[in-house]
VONUGU-845099 format. One record per atom (N, C-alpha, C): residue number from 0; residue in three letters; chain; atom name; z, x, y. Coordinates in steps of 0.1 Angstrom, whole numbers, plus 5000, padded with zeros to 4 digits. Atoms other than C-alpha are relative to their C-alpha. Layout:
! VONUGU-845099
[r NUM,"ALA","A","CA",[Z,X,Y]]
...
This chain:
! VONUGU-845099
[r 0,"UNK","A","N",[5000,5008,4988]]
[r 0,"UNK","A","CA",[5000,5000,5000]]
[r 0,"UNK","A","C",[5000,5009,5012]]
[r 1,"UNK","A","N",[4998,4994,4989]]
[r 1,"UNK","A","CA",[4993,5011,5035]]
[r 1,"UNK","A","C",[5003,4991,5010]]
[r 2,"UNK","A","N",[4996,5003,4986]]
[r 2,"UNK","A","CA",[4998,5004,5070]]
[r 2,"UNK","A","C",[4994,5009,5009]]
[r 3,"UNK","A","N",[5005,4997,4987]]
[r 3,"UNK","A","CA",[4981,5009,5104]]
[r 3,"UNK","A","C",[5009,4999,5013]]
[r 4,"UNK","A","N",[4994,5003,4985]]
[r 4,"UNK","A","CA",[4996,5016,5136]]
[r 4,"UNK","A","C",[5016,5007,5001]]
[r 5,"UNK","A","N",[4985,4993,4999]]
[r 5,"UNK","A","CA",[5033,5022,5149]]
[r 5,"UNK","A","C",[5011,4990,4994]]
[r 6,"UNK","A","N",[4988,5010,5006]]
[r 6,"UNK","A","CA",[5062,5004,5133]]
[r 6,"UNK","A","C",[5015,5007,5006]]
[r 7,"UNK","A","N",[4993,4995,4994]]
[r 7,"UNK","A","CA",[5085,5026,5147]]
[r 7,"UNK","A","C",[5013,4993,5016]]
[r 8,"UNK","A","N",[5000,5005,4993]]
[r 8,"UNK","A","CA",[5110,5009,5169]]
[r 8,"UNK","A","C",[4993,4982,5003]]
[r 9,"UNK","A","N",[5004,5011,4997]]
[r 9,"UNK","A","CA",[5091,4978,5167]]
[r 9,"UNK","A","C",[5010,4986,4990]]
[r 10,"UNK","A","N",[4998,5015,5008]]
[r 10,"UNK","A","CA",[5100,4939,5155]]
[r 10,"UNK","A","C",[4987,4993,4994]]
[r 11,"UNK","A","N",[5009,5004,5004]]
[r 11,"UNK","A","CA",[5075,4933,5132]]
[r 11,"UNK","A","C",[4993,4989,4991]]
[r 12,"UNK","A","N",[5005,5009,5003]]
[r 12,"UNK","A","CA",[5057,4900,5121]]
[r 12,"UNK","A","C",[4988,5001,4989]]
[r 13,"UNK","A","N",[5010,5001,5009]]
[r 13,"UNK","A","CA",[5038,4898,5088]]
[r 13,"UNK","A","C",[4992,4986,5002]]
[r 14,"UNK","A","N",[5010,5011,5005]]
[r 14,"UNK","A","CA",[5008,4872,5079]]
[r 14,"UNK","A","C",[5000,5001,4991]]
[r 15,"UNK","A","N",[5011,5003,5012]]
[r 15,"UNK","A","CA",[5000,4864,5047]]
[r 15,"UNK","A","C",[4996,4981,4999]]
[r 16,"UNK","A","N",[5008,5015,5003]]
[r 16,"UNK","A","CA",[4977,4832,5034]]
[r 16,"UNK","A","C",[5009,4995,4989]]
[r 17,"UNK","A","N",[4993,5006,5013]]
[r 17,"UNK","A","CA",[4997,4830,5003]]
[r 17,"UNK","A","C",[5008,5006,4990]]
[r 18,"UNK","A","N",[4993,4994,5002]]
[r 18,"UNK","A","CA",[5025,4837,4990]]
[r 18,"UNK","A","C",[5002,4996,4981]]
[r 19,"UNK","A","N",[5000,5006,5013]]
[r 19,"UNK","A","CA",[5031,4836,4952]]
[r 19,"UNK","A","C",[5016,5002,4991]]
[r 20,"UNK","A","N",[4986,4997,5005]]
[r 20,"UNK","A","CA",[5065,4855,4937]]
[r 20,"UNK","A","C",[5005,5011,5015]]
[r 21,"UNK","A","N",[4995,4988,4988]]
[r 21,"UNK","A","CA",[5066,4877,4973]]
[r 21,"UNK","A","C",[5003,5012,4999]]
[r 22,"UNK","A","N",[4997,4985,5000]]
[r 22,"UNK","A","CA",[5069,4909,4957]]
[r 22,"UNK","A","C",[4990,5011,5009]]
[r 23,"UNK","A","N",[5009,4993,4994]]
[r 23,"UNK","A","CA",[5037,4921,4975]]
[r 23,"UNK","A","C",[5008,5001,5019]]
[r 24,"UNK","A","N",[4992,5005,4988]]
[r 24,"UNK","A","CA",[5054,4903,5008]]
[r 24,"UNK","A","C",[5014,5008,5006]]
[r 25,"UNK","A","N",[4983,4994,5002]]
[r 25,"UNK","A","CA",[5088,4919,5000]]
[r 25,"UNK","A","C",[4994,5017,5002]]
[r 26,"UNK","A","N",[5004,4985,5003]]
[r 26,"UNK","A","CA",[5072,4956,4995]]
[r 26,"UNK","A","C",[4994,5000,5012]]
[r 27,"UNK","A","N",[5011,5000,4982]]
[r 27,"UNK","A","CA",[5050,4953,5031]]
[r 27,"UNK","A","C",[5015,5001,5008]]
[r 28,"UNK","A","N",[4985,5000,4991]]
[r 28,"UNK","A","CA",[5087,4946,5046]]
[r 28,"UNK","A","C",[5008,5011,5003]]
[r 29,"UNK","A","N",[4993,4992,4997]]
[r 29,"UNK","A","CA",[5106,4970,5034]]
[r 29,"UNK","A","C",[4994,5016,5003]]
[r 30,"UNK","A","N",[5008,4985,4997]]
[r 30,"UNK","A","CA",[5076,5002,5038]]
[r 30,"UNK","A","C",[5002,4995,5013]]
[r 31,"UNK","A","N",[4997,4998,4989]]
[r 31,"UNK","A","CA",[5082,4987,5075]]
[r 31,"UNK","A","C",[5013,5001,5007]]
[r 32,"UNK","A","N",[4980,5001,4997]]
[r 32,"UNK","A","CA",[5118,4987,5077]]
[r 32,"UNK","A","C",[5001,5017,4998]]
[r 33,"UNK","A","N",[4998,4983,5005]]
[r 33,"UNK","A","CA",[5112,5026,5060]]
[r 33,"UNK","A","C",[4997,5008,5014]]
[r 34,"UNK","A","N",[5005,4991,4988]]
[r 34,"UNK","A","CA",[5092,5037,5090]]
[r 34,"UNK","A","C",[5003,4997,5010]]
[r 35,"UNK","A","N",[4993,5004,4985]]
[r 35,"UNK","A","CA",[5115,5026,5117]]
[r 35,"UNK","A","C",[4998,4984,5005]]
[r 36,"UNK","A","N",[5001,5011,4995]]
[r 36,"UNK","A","CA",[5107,4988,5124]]
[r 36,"UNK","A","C",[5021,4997,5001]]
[r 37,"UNK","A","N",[4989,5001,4998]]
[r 37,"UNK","A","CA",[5137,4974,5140]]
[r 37,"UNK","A","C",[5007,4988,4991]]
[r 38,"UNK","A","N",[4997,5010,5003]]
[r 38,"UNK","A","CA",[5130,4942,5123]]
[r 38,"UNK","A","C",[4987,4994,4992]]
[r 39,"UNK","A","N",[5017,5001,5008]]
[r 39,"UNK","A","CA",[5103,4924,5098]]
[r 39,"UNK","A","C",[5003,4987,4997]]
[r 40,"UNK","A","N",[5000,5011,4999]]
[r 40,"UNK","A","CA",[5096,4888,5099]]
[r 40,"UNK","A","C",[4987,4995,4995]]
[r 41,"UNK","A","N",[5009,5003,5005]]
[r 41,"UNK","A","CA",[5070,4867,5078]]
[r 41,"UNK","A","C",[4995,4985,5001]]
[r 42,"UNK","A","N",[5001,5015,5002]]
[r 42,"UNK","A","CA",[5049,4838,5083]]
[r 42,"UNK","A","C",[4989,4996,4990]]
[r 43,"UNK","A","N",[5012,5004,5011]]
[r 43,"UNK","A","CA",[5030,4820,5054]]
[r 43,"UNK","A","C",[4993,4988,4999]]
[r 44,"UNK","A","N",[5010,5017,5004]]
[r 44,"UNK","A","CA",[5002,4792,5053]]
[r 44,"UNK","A","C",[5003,4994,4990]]
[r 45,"UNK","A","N",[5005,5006,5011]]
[r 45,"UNK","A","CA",[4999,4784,5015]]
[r 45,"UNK","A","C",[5014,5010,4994]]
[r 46,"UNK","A","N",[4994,4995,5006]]
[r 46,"UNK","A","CA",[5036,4792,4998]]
[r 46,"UNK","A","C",[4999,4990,4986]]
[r 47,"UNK","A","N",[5001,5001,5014]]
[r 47,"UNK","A","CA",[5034,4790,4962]]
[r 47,"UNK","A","C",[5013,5003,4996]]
[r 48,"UNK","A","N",[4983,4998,5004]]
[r 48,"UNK","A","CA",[5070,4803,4957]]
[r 48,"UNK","A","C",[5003,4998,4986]]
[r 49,"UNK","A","N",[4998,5002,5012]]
[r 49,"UNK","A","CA",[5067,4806,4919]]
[r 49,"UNK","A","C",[5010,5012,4994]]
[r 50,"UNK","A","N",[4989,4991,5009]]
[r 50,"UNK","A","CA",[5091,4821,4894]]
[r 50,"UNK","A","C",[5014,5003,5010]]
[r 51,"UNK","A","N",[4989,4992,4994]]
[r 51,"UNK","A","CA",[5117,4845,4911]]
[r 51,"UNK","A","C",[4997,5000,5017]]
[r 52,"UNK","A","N",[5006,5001,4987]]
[r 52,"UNK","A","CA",[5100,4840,4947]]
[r 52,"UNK","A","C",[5016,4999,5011]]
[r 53,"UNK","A","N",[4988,5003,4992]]
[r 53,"UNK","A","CA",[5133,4825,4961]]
[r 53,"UNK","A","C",[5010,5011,5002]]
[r 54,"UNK","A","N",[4991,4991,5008]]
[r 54,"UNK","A","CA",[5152,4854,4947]]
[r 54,"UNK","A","C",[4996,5010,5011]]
[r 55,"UNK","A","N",[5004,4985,4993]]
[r 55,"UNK","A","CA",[5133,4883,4958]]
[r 55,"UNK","A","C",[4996,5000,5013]]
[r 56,"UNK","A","N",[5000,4997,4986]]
[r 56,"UNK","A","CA",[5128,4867,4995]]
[r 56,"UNK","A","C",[5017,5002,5003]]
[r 57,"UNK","A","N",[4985,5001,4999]]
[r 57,"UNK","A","CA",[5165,4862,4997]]
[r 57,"UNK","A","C",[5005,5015,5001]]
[r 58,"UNK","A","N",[4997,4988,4997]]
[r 58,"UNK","A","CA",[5170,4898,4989]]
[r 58,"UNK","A","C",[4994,5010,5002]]
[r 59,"UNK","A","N",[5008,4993,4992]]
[r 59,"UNK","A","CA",[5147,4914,5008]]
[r 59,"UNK","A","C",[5003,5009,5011]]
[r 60,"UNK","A","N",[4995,4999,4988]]
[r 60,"UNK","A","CA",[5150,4928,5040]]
[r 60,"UNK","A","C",[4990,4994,5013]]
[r 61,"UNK","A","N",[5004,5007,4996]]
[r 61,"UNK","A","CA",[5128,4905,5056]]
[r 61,"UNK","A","C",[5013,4987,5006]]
[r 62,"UNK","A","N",[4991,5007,4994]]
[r 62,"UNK","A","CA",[5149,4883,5085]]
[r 62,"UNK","A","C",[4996,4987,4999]]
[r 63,"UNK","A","N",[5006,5015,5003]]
[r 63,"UNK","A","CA",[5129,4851,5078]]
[r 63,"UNK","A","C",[4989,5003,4998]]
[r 64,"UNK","A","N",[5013,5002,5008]]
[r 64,"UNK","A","CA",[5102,4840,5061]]
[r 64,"UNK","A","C",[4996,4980,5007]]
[r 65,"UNK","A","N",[5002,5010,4993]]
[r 65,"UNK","A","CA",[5083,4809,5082]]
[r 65,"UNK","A","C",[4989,4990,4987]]
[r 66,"UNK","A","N",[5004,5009,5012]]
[r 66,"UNK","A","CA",[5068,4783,5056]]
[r 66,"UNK","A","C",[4990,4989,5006]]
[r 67,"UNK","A","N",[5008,5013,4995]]
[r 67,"UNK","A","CA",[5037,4761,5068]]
[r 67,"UNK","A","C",[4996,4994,4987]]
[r 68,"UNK","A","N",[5007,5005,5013]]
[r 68,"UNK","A","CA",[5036,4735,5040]]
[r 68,"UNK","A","C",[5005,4979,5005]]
[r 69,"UNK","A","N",[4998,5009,5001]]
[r 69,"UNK","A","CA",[5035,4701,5035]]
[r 69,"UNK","A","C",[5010,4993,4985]]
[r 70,"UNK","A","N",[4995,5000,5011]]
[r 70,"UNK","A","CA",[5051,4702,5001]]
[r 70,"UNK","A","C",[5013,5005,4991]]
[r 71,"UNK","A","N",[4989,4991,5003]]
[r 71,"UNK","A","CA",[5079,4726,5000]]
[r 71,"UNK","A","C",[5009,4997,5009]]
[r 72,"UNK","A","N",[4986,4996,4989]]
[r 72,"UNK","A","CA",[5115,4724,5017]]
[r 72,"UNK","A","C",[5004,5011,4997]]
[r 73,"UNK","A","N",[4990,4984,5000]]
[r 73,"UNK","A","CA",[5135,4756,5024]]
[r 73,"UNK","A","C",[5007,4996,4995]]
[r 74,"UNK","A","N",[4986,4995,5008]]
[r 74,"UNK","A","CA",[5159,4767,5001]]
[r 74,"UNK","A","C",[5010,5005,5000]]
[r 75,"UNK","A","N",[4992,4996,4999]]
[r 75,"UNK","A","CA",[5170,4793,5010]]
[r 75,"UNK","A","C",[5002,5002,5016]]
[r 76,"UNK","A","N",[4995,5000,4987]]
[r 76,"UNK","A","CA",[5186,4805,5049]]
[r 76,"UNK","A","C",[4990,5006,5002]]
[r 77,"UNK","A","N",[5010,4994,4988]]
[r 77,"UNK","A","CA",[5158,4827,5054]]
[r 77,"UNK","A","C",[4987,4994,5002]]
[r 78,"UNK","A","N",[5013,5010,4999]]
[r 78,"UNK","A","CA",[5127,4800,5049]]
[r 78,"UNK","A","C",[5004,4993,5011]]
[r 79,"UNK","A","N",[5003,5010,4996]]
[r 79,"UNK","A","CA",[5119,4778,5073]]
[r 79,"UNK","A","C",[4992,4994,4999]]
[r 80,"UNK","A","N",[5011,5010,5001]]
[r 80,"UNK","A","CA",[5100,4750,5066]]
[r 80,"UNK","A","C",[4994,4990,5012]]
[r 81,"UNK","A","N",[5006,5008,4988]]
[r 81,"UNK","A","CA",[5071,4736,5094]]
[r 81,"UNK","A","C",[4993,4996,4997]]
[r 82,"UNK","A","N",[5017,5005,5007]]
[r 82,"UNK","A","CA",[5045,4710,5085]]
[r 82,"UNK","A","C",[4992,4996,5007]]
[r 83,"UNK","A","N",[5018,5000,4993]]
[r 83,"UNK","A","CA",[5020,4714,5110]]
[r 83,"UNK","A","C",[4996,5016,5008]]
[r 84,"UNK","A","N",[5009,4988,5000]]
[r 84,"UNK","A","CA",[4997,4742,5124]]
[r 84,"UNK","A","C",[5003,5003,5011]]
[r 85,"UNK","A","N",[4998,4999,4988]]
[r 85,"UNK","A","CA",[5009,4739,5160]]
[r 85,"UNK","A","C",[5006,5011,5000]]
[r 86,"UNK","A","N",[4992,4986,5003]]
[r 86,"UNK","A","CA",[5030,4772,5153]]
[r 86,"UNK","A","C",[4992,5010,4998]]
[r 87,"UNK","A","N",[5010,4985,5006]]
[r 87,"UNK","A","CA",[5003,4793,5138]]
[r 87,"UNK","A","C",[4988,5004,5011]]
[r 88,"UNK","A","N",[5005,4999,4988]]
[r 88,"UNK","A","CA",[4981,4781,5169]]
[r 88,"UNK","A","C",[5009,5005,5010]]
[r 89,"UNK","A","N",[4993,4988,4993]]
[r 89,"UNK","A","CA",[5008,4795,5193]]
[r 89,"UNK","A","C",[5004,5012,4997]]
[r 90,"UNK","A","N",[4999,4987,5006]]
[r 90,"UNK","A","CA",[5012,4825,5172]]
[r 90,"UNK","A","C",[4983,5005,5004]]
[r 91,"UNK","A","N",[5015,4994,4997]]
[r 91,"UNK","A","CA",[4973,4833,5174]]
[r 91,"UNK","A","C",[4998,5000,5013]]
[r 92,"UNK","A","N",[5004,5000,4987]]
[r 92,"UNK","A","CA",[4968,4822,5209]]
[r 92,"UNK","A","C",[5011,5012,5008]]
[r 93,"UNK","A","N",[4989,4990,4991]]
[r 93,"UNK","A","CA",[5001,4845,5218]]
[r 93,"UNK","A","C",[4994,5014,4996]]
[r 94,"UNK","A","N",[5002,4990,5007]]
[r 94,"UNK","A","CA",[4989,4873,5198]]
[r 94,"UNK","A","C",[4981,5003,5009]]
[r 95,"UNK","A","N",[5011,4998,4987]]
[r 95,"UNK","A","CA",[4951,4870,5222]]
[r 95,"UNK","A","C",[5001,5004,5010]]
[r 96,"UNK","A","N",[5003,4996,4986]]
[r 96,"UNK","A","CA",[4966,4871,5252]]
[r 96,"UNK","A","C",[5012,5010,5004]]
[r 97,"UNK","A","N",[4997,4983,5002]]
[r 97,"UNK","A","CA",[4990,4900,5239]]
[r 97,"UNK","A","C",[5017,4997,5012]]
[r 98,"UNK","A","N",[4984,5005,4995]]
[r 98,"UNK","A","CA",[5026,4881,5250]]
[r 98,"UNK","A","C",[5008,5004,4991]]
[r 99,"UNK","A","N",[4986,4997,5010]]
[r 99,"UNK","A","CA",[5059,4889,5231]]
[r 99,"UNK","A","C",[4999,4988,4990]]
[r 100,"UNK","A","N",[4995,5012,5010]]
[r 100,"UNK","A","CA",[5061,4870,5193]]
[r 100,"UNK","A","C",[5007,4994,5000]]
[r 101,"UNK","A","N",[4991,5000,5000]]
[r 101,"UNK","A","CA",[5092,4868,5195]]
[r 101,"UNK","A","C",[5007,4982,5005]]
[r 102,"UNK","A","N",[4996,5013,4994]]
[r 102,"UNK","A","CA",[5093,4839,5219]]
[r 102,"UNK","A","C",[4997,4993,4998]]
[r 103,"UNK","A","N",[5007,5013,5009]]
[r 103,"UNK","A","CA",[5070,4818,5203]]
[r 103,"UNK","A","C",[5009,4999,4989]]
[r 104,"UNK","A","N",[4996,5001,5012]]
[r 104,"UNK","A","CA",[5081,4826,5168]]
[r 104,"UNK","A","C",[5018,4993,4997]]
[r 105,"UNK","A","N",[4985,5004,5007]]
[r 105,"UNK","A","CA",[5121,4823,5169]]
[r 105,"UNK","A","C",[5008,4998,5014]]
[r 106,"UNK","A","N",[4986,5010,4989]]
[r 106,"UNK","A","CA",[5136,4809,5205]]
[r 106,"UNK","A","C",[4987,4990,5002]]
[r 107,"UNK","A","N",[5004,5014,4999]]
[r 107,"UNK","A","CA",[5111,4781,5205]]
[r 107,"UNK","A","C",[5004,4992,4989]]
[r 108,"UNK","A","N",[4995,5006,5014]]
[r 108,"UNK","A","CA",[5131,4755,5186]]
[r 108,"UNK","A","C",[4990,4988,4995]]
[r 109,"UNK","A","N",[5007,5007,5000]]
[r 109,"UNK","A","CA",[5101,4731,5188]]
[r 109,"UNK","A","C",[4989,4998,4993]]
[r 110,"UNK","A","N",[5013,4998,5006]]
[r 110,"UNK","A","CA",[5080,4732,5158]]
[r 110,"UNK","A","C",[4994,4988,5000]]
[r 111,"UNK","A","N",[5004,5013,4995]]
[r 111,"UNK","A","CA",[5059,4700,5165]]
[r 111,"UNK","A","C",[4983,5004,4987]]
């Protein structure tokens, strides 16, 4: 597995489309936790959350894992479950015009 860029210092925000047991999810976190990230946070379109999934987000080091589904509730404290797209469009559109994630992703309490 690699990685581009600085992690160093930073709060870093994963993507994935689809999550299945999160070991790939979990292993992207902690190589950014290795090279200095201050913090590693994940959001996912399509969670599958099969087998040990709950498990190995839980003991991760991943601070949340964001859950766009129509199908799934959170389990555990670090999921959150949001069932519409309005989030992933403020994350894209914030991430264009090159604003802090942060404020979208975790002090807007308004997932709509």
């Amino acid at each position: 597995m690699t990685a581009i860029g600085e992690m160093e210092g930073r709060n870093i925000v994963l993507v994935d489309d689809l999550v299945d047991t999160g070991g790939t999810l979990c292993k992207a976190a902690e190589m950014m936790m290795d090279r200095g990230a201050l913090s590693v946070r994940a959001i996912c379109t399509h969670p599958v959350l099969s087998g040990k999934a709950y498990d190995n987000i839980a003991k991760s080091v991943l601070m949340n894992l964001l859950l766009q589904t129509l199908f799934i509730k959170a389990r555990k404290h670090k999921n959150k479950s949001i069932k519409r797209c309005s989030l992933f469009a403020k994350v894209i559109n914030t991430c264009i015009i090159m604003n802090p994630l942060a404020v979208t992703l975790f002090y807007n309490r308004k997932y709509k």
